[in-house]
C-alpha positions in Angstrom: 6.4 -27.5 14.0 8.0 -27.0 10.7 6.6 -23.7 10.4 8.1 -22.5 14.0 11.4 -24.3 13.0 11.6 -21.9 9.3 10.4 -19.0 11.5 13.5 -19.9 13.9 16.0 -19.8 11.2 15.2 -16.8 8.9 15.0 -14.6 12.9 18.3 -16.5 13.5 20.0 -15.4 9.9 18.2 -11.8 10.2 19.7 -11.0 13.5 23.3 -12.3 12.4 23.2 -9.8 9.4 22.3 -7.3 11.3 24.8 -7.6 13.8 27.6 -8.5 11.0 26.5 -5.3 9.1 27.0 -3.4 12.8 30.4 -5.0 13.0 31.7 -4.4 9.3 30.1 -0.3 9.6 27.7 -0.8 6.7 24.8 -1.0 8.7 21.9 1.9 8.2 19.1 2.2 10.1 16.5 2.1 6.7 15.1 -1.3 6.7 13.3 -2.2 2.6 9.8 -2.9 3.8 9.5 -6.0 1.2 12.7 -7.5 3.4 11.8 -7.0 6.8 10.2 -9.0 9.7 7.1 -8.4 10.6 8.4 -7.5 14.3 10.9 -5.3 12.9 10.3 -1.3 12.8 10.6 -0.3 9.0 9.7 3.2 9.7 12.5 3.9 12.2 14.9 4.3 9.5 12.0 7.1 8.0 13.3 9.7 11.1 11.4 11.1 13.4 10.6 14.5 11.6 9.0 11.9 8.9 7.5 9.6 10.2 5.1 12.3 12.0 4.4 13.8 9.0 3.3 10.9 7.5 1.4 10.2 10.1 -0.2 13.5 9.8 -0.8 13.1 6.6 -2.3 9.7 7.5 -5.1 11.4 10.6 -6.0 14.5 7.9 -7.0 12.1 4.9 -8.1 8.6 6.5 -9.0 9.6 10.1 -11.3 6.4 10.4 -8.5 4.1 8.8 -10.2 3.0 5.8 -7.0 2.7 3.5 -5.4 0.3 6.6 -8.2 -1.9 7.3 -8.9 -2.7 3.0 -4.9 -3.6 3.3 -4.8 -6.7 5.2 -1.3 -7.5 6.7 2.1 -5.3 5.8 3.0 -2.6 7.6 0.9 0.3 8.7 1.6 3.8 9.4 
């Protein structure tokens, strides 16, 4: 109950910012992984042209996913 009622709050104040930044003009679409919600898209703000490469990168050198599955939570590319 408490939990739920913390998670309220910090999705309440994130989506204020947000939309406060979008209503001042300093809002950028690059979101610091380390302050971001785990429902949130943190590689958006990479572009597309990146974020494929990355993933790329990602299917060349860890096709079976080794490197995501020792990392337990975060985000994955």
């Amino acid at each position: 109950e408490v939990l739920e009622a913390m998670k309220s709050a910090g999705n309440r104040l994130l989506h204020r910012s947000i939309e406060l930044s979008k209503q001042m003009g300093l809002h950028h679409r690059y979101m610091y992984q380390n302050y971001a919600d785990c429902e949130q898209d943190v590689f958006a703000g990479y572009g597309k042209e990146n974020w494929d490469r990355l993933r790329g990168i990602q299917k060349k050198y860890d096709p079976e996913g080794v490197f995501s599955k020792l990392q337990p939570g975060y985000f994955k590319v």
